[in-house]
N, C-alpha and C positions, 0 to 999 in steps of 0.2 A: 669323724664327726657324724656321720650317719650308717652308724650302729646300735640298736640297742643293747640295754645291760647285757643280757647274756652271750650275745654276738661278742659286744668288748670282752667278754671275761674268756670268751673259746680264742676269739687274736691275741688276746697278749698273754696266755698262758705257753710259756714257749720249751719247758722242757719236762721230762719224765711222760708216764702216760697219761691221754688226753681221748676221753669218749664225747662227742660232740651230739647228742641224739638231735635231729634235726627233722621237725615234722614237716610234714607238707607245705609248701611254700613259704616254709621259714627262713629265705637267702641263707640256704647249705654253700651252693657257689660262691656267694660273695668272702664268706666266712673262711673256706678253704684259702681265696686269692687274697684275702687280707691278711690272713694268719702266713704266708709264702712273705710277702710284702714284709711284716713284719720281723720276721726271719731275719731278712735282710739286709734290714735297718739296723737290727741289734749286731751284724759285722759274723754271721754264719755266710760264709761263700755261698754263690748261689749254686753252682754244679754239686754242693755237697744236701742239698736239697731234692728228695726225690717225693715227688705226688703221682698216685697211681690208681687210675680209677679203671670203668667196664668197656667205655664204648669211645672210639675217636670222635665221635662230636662233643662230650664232655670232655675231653682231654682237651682237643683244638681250643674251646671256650675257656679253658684254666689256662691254658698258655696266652691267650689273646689277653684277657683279663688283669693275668698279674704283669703280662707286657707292659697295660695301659698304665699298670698303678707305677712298675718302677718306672715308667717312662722310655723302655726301648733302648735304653744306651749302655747297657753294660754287656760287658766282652764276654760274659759267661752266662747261663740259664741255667733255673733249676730243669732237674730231669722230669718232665711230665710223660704222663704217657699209660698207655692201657696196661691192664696186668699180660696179656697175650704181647704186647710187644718187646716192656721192658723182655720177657723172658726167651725171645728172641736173639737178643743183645747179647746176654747172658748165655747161650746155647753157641753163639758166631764163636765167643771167645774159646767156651769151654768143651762142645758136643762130642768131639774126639776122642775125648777121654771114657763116653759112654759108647763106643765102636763106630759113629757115622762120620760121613765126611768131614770135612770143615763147611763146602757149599752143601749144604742136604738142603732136599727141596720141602715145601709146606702143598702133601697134596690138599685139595679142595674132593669137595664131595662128589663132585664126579670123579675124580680120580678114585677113591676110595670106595664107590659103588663098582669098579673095574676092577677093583681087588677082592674085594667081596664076593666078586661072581666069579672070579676064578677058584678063589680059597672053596667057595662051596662047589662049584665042577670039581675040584680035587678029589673030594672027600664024599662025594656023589650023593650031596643031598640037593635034591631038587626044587626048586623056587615055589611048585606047590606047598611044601613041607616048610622052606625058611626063606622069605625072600632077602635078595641083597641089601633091601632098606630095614629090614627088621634085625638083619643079623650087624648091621650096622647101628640099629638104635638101640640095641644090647650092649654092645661092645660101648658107645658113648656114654650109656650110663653107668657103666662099671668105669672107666674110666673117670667120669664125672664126681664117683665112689670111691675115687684113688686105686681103683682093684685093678690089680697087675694080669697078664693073662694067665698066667699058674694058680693065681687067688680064682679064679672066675669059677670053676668046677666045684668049689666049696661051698661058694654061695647061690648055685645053678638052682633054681624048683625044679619048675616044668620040665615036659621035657624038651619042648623049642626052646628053655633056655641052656638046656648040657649040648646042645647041636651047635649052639652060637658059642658058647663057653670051648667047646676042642675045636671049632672054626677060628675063636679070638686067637691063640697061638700062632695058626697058618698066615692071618690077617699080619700081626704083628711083626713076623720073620720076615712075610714078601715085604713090607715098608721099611724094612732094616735094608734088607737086599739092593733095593732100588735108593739108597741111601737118602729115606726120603721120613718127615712124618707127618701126622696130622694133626688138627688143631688142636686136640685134648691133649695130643704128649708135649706139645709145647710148656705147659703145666707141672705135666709129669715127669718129663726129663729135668728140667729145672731139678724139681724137689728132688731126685731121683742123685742129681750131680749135688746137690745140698748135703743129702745125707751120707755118700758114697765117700764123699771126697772133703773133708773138712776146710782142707787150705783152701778150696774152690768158694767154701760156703764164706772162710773168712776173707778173701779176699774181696769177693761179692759186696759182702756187710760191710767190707771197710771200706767203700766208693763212697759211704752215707753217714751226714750225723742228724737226717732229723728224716724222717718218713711220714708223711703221709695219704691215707687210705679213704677214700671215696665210697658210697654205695655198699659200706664193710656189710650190712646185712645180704648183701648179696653173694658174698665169699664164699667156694666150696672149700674141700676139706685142704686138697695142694694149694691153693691162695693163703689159704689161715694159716699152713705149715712154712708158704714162702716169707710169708710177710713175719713171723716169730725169729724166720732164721737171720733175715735180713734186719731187724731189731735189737734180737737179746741182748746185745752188746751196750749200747749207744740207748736205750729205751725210751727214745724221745722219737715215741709212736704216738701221733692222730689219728684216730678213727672218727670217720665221720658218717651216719646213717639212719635209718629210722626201722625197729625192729618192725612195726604197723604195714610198712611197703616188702616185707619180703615173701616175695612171692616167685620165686623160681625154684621148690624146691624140688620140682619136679625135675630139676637139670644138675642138683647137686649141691642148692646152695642150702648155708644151714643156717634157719635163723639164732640154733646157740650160742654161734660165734659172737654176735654182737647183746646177747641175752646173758653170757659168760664172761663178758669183756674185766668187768672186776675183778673176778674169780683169778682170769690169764696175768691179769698186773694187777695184785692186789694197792698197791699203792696208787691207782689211778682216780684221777679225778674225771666228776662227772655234770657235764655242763646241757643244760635243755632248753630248746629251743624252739616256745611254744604261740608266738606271732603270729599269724598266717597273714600275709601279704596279696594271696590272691584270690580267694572266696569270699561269699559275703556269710555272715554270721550265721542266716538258716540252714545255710550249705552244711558249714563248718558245726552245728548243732546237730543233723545228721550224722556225719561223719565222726560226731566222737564218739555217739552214743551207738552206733554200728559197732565200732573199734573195741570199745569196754566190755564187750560179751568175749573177746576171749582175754583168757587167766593169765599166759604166760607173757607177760609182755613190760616193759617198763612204763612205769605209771606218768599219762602225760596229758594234758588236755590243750587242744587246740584254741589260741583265741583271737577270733576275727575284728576289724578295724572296720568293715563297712555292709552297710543295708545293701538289700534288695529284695528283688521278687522271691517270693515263699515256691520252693520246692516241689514237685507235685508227683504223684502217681496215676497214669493212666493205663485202667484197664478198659481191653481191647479183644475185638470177637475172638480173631485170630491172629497167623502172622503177615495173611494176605490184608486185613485192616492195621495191624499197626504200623508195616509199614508203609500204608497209603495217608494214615497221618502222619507219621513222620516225616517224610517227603511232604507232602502236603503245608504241613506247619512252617517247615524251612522256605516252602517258595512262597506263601506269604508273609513274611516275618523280612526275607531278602527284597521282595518287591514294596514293601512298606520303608526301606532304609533303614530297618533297625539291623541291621549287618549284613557282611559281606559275606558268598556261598564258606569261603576259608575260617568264618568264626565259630562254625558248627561241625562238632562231632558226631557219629553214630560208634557208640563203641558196644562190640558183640562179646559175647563168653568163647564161643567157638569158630573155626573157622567156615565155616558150613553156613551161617544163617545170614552172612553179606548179603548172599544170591538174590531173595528178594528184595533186597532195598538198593540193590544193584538195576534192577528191574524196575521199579516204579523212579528211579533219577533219572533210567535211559526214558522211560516213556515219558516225563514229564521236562526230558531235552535239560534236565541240571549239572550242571560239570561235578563230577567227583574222581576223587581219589582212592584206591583202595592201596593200603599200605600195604607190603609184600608182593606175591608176584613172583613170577620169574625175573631174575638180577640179568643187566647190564651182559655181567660175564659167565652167565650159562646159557648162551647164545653157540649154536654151531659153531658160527663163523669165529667169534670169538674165542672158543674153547680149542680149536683150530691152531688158529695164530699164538696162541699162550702155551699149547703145547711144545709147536717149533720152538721157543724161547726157554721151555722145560728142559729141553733136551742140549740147548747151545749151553745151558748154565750145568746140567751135570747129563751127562752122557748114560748113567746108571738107571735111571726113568725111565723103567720099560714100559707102564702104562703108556708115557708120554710117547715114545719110541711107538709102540702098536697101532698110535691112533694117527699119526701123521707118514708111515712107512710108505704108505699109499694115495696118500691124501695131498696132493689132487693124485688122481694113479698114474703112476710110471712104470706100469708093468710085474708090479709085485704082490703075487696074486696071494689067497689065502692060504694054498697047499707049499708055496716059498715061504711061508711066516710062520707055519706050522712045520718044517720042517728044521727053521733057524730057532724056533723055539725049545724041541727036543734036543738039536744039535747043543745049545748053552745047558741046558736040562742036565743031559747027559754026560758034561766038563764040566759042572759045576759051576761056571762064568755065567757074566752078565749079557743079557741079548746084546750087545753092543761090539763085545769080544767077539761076539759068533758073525755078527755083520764081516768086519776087519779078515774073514776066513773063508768069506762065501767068494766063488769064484764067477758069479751070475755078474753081468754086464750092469740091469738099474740097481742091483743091491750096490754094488762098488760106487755107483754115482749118487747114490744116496749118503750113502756116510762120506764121501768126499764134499758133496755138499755143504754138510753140517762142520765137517771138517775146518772148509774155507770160509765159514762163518761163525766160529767158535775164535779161529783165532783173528779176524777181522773185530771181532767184538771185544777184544784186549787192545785194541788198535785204535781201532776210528770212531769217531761219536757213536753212539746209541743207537740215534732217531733215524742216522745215516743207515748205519748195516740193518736193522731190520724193515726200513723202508725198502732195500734193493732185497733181502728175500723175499718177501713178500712177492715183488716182480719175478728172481728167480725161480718160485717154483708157481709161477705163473697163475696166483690165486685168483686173479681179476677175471680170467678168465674160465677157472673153474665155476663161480658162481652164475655166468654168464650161461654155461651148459647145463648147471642143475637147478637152475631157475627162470624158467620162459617170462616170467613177467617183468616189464622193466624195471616198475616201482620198486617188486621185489631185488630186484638187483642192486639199485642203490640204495635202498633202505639196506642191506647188506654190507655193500662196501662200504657205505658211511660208516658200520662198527667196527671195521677195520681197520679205517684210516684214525677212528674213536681210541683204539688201541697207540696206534701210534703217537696221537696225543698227547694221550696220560703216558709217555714214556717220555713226550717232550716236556711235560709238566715234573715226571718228578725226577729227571736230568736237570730241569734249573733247581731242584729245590735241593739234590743231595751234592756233598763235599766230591765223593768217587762216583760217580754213577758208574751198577753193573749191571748185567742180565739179572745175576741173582739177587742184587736189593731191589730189583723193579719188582718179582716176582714176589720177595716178601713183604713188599709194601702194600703191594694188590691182596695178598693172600691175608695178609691182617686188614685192610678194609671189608674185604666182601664176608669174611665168615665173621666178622664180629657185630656187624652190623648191616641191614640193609642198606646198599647206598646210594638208591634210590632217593630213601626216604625226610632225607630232609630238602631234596628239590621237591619232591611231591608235596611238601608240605607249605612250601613258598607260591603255589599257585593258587589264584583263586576260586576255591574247588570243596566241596561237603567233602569232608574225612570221613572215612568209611575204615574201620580197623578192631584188630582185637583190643581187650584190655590190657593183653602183656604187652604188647609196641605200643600202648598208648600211656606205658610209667616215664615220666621226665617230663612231657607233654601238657599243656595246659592252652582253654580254647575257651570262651567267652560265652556259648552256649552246649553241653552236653545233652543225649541222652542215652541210657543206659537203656538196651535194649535187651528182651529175654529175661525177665526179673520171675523164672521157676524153678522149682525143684526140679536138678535132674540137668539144667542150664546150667544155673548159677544158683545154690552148689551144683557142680558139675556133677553130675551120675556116679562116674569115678571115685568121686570124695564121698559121697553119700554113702557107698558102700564102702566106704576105708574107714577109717578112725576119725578123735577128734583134733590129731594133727591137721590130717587134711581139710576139714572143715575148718580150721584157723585159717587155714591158706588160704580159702575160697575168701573169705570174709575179710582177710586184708585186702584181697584181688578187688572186690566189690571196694572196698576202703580208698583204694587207688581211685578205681575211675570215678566214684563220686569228687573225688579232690582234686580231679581237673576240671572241674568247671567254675567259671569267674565267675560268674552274674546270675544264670540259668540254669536250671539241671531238671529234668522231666527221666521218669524210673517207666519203662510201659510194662504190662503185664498182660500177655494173650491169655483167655479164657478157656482156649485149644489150637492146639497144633497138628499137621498131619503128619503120622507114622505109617509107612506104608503104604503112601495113598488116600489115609483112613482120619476124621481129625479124632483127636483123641482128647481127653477134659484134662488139664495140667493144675496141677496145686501151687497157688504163687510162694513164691521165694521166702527160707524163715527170714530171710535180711531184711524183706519188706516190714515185717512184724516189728523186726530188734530195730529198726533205722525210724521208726516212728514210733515206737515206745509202747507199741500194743503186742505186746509177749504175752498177756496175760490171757488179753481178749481175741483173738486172731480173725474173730470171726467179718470182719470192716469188710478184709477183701474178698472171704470164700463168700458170700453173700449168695452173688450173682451165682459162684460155679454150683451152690447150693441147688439153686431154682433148677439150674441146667442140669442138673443130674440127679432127680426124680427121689430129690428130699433124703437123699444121702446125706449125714452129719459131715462140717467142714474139717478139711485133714490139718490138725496141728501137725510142725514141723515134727517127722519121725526120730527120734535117738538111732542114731545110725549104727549097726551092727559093728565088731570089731573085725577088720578084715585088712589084710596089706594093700597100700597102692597098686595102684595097676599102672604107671608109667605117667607119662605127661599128658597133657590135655590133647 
């Protein structure tokens, strides 16, 4: 009953393939948990139902949703769930068969930064030359690129990138060794046992008869490959997305995939969904007319349901005044009652330009939030305690093994762990094997340690054994020694006990609880998503964030800050092509279409480089998003006067030049 036409026509469409292009707050969500609902009704089991979308708070809200609609009471549920978890599932069953354990572990990025700096000690290139985070943001984007590590030396330029490319190998064997992967081969393995193994791929595919796909513009090349193998059969495929929001290509996602979508099933029907439910019309007038400057895109115009305040652009001396009105407007717009500090956004291009408006919220005493951050569990203490838990669940974790060997110390100095390390080096075994041979006193009491609570952990609750290690290797009072202060103390041990927690939380939530589903339950929260950030966003608190964490998001008043060349379009893009200028301009497309009521664009007249302010050319979006392309001269005016009768710079044609990586 509360559908419009085209929403009805994307629910009750229920078989062959089905492209949902779904604009900006045109209820994509509701559409997907009606269309599940629907499913349903018409007597498809619900377990033979799989929807798979990017991040578990979208998943959490499709499950809660279609709960509400069928009403909670049947014995089965469709499978929801992230592309990184479903394939998780899929890896417990099958990963054997691609040489790792059955329990392998999911390192996180501190593990992986610990592999990297070995792999580069190996091979004696030095951190001046490639650091561990760069030689790891190579390897992710090949990966992201489906490039295998023997593919990488093909597609190497530079030469930092043939250094990471015969590093990627080293990288990849030590995560085999330690029976262990990380979060892009979750992806890659998948597709990897897809195409290796047929009966794999069809027994997969035969779990399903109706799939579908969430955020499809966001899909890299292993998701578009997972989700065809997982279909061909049954091709009662939904794709549901909006080519205008894809902006991550900087991570691998491609917006042909959903630009192609006809082409992949020529027989598919294609349903658009151009409503908008949460801007008001001048908003929604900017944002098409921003949107329609680029070419490649499916043809769609947004249409809004309600008035309000006309949109505005302010230019501003610098970034030391724009963000003193920013701040400024927020605390009398809150002090007046027209909303509360959590109904305003600040969203930036980069991560660098918070700093100042971080500054003038602290000096003007306004609560904010800055999205990101250091996570929950890249906490010493934390990283600490999850490693011990690394290690109970597969013993093969030598990172995990190196960082808790001594940790609190018992004696086992670094010339024992370099000598246990050659020792396995040189047999070819796992540091764990060479433990089990050392005849030193704390080395034997260490691995009987983990011993007595590997198999206690097959035995007794959970929450039980890892609460008594914790006491057995007497962490409470490790922190007590390496922390004079007391606050510090318990601000510490409370993320400790924090840990334990979320073990007793997701002990009531699973059928078996084990060390190893705690650890991939965690390892798919934290790298998929901040998980911070939807408690940060529950408080009442100015949002402070970029415009990539702020896609899904919608807030009552926005402003877009940094509206120049070199910002937004990012520098990067400017010198690339006109791919990446599409990007920029959907990116811009985005965060104009989270704002409901308000949206204010600022533009500094100068910024400082160097210490020095420098005169900045405002943004071509400014020009295209108000309809003066022709004339551009509105905004240079001012930079006119300020730079001693210089002609105003129209936006430049940007030279042809390759990406240079993410923002």
């Amino acid at each position: 009953m509360d559908l419009n036409a085209p929403q009805h026509d994307a629910v009750h469409t229920l078989s062959g393939p089905l492209l949902v292009l779904a604009g900006a707050g045109t209820g994509k969500t509701r559409v997907v948990t009606y269309r599940i609902a629907e499913l349903i009704r018409h007597r498809i089991r619900p377990e033979r139902i799989l929807a798979v979308t990017f991040t578990n708070k979208a998943a959490s809200e499709m499950k809660e949703r279609a709960g509400v609609l069928l009403g909670n009471k049947m014995p089965h549920s469709p499978e929801i769930s992230t592309f990184h978890s479903l394939c998780v599932r899929v890896l417990r069953r099958h990963i054997t068969q691609l040489g790792y354990p059955a329990k392998y572990s999911i390192y996180d990025r501190g593990d992986q930064e610990s592999i990297a700096r070995n792999v580069l000690r190996e091979i004696k290139v030095a951190e001046a030359v490639l650091k561990p985070s760069d030689l790891l943001y190579f390897i992710g984007r090949w990966k992201n690129a489906s490039i295998r590590a023997d593919q990488a030396v093909a597609v190497a330029e530079s030469d930092k990138e043939h250094l990471a490319a015969s590093a990627y190998r080293r990288y990849q064997n030590a995560l085999k060794a330690a029976g262990a992967v990380d979060f892009d081969d979750l992806l890659l393995c998948t597709e990897e046992l897809f195409t290796k193994f047929p009966k794999v791929r069809a027994t997969e595919a035969g779990r399903f008869d109706h799939l579908l796909v969430d955020e499809y513009q966001d899909t890299n090349g292993s998701q578009y490959r997972i989700v065809k193998a997982l279909a061909g059969e049954h091709r009662n495929l939904c794709v549901v997305g909006d080519d205008d929001q894809s902006i991550y290509g900087w991570r691998g996602a491609e917006v042909a995939h959903i630009l192609n979508f006809k082409k992949d099933w020529p027989d598919a029907k294609i349903v658009c969904l151009e409503d908008n439910y949460r801007s008001t019309k001048d908003i929604i007038a900017w944002a098409n007319r921003l949107i329609a400057f680029n070419r490649k895109r499916h043809a769609k115009v947004l249409r809004a349901t309600t008035s309000g305040e006309t949109p505005r652009i302010l230019q501003l001396e610098d970034e030391a005044v724009e963000a003193r009105t920013v701040v400024g407007e927020i605390s009398v717009r809150v002090s007046q009652k027209i909303g509360q500090f959590k109904d305003f956004a600040i969203l930036c291009r980069t991560n660098e330009q918070p700093r100042a408006f971080e500054m003038e919220l602290r000096r003007g005493k306004i609560p904010y939030v800055l999205v990101g951050g250091m996570s929950f569990y890249d906490r010493k203490e934390v990283r600490d305690i999850m490693a011990y838990l690394k290690v109970l669940a597969n013993p093969s974790d030598e990172v995990s093994i190196l960082r808790i060997i001594n940790t609190p110390p018992r004696g086992i100095g670094q010339s024992t762990v370099k000598g246990l390390i050659e020792q396995a080096t040189g047999r070819g075994e796992p540091l764990w094997e060479a433990l089990s041979q050392s005849a030193l006193e704390p080395v034997k009491k260490f691995r009987e340690l983990i011993e007595r609570f590997r198999r206690r952990a097959t035995l007794d609750p959970l929450v039980e054994v890892v609460r008594d290690l914790i006491h057995a290797i007497g962490y409470r009072d490790e922190l007590v020694r390496l922390y004079p202060d007391a606050d510090d103390q318990q601000t510490r041990w409370a993320a400790v006990e924090e840990v334990v927690n979320a073990i007793g939380t997701y002990c009531q939530r699973a059928k078996e609880p084990t060390v190893s589903g705690f650890l991939q339950d965690i390892a798919l929260t934290t790298s998929e998503q901040d998980r911070d950030k939807e408690s940060k966003l529950d408080r009442d608190a100015v949002v402070l964030m970029t415009l990539h964490s702020a896609k899904g998001l919608e807030f009552s008043e926005v402003y877009m800050v940094g509206m120049e060349e070199g910002t937004l379009p990012h520098a990067r893009s400017v010198a690339a092509d006109d791919a990446a200028i599409d990007e920029e301009r959907r990116l811009c497309y985005v965060g104009v279409t989270r704002a409901r009521t308000r949206l204010t664009l600022t533009v500094a007249l100068s910024r400082q480089k160097w210490g020095k302010p420098r005169p900045t050319i405002p943004s071509r979006f400014l020009y295209e998003i108000t309809g003066q392309t022709q004339n551009p001269n509105y905004l240079a005016a001012k930079q006119q006067k300020r730079s001693s009768g210089r002609k105003p710079a129209k936006p430049a044609t940007p030279p042809r030049k390759r990406p240079g990586g993410p923002p």
